[in-house]
TORNU-450153 format. One record per residue (C-alpha): residue number from 0; residue in three letters; x, y, z. Coordinates in steps of 0.05 Angstrom, whole numbers. Last residue first. Example, Ala and Ser with C-alpha at 12.3 -4.5 7.8 and 13.67 -1.06 7.14 Angstrom:
@n 1, res Ser, u 273, v -21, w 143;
@n 0, res Ala, u 246, v -90, w 156;
//
This chain:
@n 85, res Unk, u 844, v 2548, w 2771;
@n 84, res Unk, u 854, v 2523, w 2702;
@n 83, res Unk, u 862, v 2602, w 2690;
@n 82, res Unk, u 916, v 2605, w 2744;
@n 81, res Unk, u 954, v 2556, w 2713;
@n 80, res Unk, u 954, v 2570, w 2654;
@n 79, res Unk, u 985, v 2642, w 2671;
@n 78, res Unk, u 1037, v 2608, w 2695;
@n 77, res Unk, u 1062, v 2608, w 2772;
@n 76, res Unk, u 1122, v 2656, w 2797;
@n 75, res Unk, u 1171, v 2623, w 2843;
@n 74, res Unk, u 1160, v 2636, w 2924;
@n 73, res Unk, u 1190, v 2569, w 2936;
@n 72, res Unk, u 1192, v 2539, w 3016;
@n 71, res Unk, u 1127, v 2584, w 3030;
@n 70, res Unk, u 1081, v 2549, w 2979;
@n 69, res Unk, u 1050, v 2611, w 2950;
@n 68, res Unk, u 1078, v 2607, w 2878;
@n 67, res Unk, u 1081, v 2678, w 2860;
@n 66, res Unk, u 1025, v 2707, w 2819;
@n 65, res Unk, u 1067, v 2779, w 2790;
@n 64, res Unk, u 1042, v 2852, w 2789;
@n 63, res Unk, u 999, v 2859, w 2849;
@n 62, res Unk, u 929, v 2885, w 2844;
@n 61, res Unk, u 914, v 2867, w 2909;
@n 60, res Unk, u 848, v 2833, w 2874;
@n 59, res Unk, u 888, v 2804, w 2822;
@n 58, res Unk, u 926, v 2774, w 2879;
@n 57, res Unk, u 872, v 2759, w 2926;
@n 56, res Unk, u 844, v 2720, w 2862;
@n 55, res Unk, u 895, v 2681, w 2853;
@n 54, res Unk, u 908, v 2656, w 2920;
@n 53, res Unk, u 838, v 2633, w 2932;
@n 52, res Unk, u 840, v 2587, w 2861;
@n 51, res Unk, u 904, v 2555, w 2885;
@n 50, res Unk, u 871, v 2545, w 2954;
@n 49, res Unk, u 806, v 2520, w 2912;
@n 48, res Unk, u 852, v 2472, w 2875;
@n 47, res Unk, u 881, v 2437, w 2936;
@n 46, res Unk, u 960, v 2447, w 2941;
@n 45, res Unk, u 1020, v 2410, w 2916;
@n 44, res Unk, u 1094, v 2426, w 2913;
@n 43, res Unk, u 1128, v 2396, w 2846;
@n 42, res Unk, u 1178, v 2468, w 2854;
@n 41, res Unk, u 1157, v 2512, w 2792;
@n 40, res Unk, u 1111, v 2475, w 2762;
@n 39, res Unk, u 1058, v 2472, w 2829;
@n 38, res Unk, u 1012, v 2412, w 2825;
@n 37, res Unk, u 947, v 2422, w 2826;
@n 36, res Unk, u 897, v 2380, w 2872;
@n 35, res Unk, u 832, v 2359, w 2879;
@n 34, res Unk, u 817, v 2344, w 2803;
@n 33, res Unk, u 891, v 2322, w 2791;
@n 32, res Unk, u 880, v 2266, w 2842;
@n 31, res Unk, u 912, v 2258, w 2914;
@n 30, res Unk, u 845, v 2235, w 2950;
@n 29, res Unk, u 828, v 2293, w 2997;
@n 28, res Unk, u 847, v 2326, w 3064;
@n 27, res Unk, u 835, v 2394, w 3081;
@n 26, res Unk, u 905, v 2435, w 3112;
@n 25, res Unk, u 881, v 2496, w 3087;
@n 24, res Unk, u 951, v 2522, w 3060;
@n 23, res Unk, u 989, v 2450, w 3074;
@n 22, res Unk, u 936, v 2409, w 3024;
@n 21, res Unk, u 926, v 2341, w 3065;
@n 20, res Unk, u 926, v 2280, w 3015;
@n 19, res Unk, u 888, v 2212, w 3012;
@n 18, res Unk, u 917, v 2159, w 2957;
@n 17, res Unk, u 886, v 2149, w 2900;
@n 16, res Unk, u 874, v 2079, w 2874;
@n 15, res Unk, u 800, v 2085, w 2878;
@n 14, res Unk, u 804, v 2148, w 2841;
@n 13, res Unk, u 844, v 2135, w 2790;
@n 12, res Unk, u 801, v 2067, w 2782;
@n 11, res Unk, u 741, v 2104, w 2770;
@n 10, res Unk, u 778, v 2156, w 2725;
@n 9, res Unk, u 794, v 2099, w 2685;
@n 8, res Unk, u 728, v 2069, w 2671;
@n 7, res Unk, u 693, v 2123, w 2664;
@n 6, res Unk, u 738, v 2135, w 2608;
@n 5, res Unk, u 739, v 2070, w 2581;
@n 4, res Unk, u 649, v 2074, w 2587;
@n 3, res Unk, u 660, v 2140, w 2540;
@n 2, res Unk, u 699, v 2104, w 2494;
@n 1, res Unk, u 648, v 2051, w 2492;
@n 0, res Unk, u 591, v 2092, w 2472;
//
């Protein structure tokens, strides 16, 4: 269908256009898109998705009572949304 051709469409030329990122917990680089990488609400910091997806389960595994952002400049506490997209 044509809608679905638009969308192909656009994430072609996201992706293209994307620029190539290092995350700073693994230090991997990828293209800068929102399917490598999440950025963090609480201070705009970005990381790679499977870092994000790391942290979160070594802290429901440690049992500990709040996710805290684990970018080392802002230690804020990261939504629950988050996490699940992760």
């Amino acid at each position: 269908s044509e809608l679905l051709k638009k969308e192909w469409r656009d994430f072609l030329t996201q992706w293209r256009g994307a620029g190539e990122m290092t995350c700073p917990i693994c230090v991997e680089s990828s293209k800068l898109t929102a399917w490598n990488f999440a950025i963090m609400p609480c201070c705009g910091g970005t990381m790679c998705w499977t870092c994000l997806r790391q942290h979160a389960e070594a802290v429901i595994d440690d049992a500990r009572p709040e996710m805290l952002c684990p970018l080392g400049h802002c230690r804020g506490l990261l939504s629950d949304t988050l996490v699940l997209n992760a």
